[in-house]
C-alpha positions in Angstrom: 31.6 -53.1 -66.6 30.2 -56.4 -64.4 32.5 -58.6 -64.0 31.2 -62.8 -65.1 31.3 -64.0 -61.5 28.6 -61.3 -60.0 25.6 -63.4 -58.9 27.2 -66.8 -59.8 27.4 -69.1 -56.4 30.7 -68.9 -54.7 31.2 -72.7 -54.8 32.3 -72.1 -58.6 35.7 -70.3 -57.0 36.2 -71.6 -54.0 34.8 -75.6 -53.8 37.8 -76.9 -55.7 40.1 -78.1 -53.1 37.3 -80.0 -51.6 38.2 -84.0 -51.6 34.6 -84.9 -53.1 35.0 -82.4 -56.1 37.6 -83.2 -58.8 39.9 -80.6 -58.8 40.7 -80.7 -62.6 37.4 -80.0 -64.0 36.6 -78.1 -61.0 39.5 -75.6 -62.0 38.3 -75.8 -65.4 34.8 -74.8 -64.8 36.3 -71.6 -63.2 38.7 -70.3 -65.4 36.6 -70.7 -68.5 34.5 -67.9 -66.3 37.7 -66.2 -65.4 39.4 -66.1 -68.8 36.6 -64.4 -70.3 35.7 -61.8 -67.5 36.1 -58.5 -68.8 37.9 -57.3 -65.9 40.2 -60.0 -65.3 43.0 -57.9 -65.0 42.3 -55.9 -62.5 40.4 -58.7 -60.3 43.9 -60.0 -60.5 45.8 -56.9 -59.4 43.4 -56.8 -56.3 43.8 -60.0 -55.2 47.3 -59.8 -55.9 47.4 -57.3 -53.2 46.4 -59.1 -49.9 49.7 -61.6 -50.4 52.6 -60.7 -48.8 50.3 -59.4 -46.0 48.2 -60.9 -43.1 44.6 -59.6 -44.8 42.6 -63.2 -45.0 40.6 -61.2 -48.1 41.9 -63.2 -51.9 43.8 -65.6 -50.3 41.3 -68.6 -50.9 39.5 -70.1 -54.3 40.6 -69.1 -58.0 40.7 -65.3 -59.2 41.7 -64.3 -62.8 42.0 -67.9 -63.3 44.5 -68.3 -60.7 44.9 -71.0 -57.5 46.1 -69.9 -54.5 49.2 -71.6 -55.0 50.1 -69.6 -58.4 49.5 -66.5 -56.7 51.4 -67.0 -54.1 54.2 -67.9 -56.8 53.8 -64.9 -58.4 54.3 -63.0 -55.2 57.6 -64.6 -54.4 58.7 -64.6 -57.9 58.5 -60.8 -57.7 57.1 -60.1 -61.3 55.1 -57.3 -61.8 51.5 -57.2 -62.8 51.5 -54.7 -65.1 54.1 -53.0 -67.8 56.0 -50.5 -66.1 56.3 -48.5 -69.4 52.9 -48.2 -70.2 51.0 -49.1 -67.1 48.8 -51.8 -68.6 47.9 -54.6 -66.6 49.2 -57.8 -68.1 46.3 -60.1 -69.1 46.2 -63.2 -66.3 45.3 -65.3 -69.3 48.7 -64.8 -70.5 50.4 -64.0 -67.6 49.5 -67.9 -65.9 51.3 -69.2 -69.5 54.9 -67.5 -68.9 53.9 -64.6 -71.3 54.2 -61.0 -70.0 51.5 -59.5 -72.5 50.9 -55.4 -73.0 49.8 -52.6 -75.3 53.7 -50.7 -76.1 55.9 -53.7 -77.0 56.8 -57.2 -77.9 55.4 -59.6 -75.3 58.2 -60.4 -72.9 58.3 -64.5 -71.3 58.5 -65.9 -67.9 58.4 -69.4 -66.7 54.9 -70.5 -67.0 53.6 -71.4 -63.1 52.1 -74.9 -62.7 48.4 -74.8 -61.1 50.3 -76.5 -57.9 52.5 -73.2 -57.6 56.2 -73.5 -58.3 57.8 -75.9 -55.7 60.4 -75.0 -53.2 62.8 -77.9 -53.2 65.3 -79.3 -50.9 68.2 -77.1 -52.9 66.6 -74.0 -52.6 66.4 -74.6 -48.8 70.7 -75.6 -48.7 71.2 -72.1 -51.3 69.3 -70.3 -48.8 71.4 -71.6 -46.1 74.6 -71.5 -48.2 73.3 -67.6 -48.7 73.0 -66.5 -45.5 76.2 -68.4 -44.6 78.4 -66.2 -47.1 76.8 -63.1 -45.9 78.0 -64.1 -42.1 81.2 -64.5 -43.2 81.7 -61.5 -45.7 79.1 -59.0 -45.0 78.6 -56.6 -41.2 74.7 -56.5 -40.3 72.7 -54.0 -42.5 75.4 -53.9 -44.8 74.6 -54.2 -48.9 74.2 -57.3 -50.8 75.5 -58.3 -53.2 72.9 -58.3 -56.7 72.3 -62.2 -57.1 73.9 -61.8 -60.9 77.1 -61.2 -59.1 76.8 -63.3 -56.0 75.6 -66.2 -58.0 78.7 -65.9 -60.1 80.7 -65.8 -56.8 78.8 -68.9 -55.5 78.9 -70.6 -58.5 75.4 -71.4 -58.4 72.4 -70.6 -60.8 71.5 -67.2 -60.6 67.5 -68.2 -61.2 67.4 -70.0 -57.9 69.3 -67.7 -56.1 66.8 -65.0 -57.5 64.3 -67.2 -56.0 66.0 -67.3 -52.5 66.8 -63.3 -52.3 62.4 -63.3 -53.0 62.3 -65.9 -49.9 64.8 -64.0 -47.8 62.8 -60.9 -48.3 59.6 -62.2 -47.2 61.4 -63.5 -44.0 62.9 -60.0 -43.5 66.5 -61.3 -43.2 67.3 -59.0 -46.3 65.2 -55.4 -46.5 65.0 -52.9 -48.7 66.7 -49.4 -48.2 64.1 -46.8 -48.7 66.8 -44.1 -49.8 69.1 -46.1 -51.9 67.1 -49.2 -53.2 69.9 -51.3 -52.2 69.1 -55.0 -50.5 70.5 -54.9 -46.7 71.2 -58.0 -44.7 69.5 -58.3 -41.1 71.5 -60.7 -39.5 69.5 -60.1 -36.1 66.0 -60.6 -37.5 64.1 -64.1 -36.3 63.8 -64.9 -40.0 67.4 -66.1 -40.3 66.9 -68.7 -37.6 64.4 -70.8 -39.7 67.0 -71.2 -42.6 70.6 -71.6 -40.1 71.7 -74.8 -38.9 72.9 -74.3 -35.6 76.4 -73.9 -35.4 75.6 -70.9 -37.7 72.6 -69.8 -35.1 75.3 -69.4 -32.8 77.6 -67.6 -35.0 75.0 -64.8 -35.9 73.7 -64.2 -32.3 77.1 -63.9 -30.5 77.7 -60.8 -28.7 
């Protein structure tokens, strides 16, 4: 099964972000290719693949109907590509609308993710640092963390966004995955903690 894009020129997917093409119609033109490309799904579980790594491959021009920037949303939001039950890939059509779309049950929802990616804001960056604060005062390094659920409770913040920041601290390596157990782990001697600390907090991390 070909997929709509084979032979069409390249500039369809990747000339959008140029300044002398408008991006709206631009991303328009593309996705009405996308959304009907028989193999849409799995064009997006491939591309879906190089982020989160350093592979340049996918991480330019629209895929499955999706910018760069939603990708790389999707990749820190965490969700899944495909129904863990059944296996099916979940159509990018629906998938880019909030809608998590497949064969064995009732769709299930997600926020939708703007064409611009979701934005970072200026509170995400003070719950990251509010974060990482509580786990220097309550947790040893490579101890467990707490699930965000119960931490956000604690915090008295919304667990959503501190969902979002666990995502952030992962990809940063200050919080790692124990292959055994599953359970998050804080690594308060990793780089990755610098970029987030103000700098009496630096110095309280990296004391001997």
């Amino acid at each position: 099964m070909a997929a709509n894009c084979k032979g069409l020129p390249l500039s369809v997917f990747f000339d959008y972000d140029q300044e002398d093409v408008v991006y709206a119609d631009a991303l328009v033109a593309a996705r009405d290719i996308c959304d009907a490309c028989p193999i849409r799904a799995k064009c997006l579980m491939a591309c879906m693949e190089a982020e989160g790594n350093d592979s340049p491959d996918y991480r330019a021009g629209i895929f499955a109907g999706f910018t760069p920037q939603q990708r790389h949303s999707l990749h820190k939001r965490g969700t899944p590509y495909g129904c863990g039950k059944c296996g099916t890939p979940y159509d990018p059509v629906y998938l880019r609308s909030g809608i998590l779309r497949c064969s064995c049950k009732k769709p299930g929802t997600m926020t939708r993710i703007p064409d611009r990616g979701d934005l970072w804001t200026e509170r995400h960056t003070k719950l990251a640092r509010m974060t990482i604060g509580w786990f220097i005062q309550n947790l040893d390094d490579m101890a467990q963390v707490p699930d965000a659920l119960s931490l956000s409770r604690t915090m008295k913040v919304g667990v959503k966004d501190l969902r979002r920041v666990y995502q952030a601290l992962k990809e940063d390596h200050v919080l790692r995955r124990d292959k055994d157990t599953g359970k998050l782990l804080f690594q308060g001697g990793v780089d990755g903690v610098d970029r987030w600390l103000p700098k009496h907090l630096r110095k309280a991390i990296h004391k001997p």
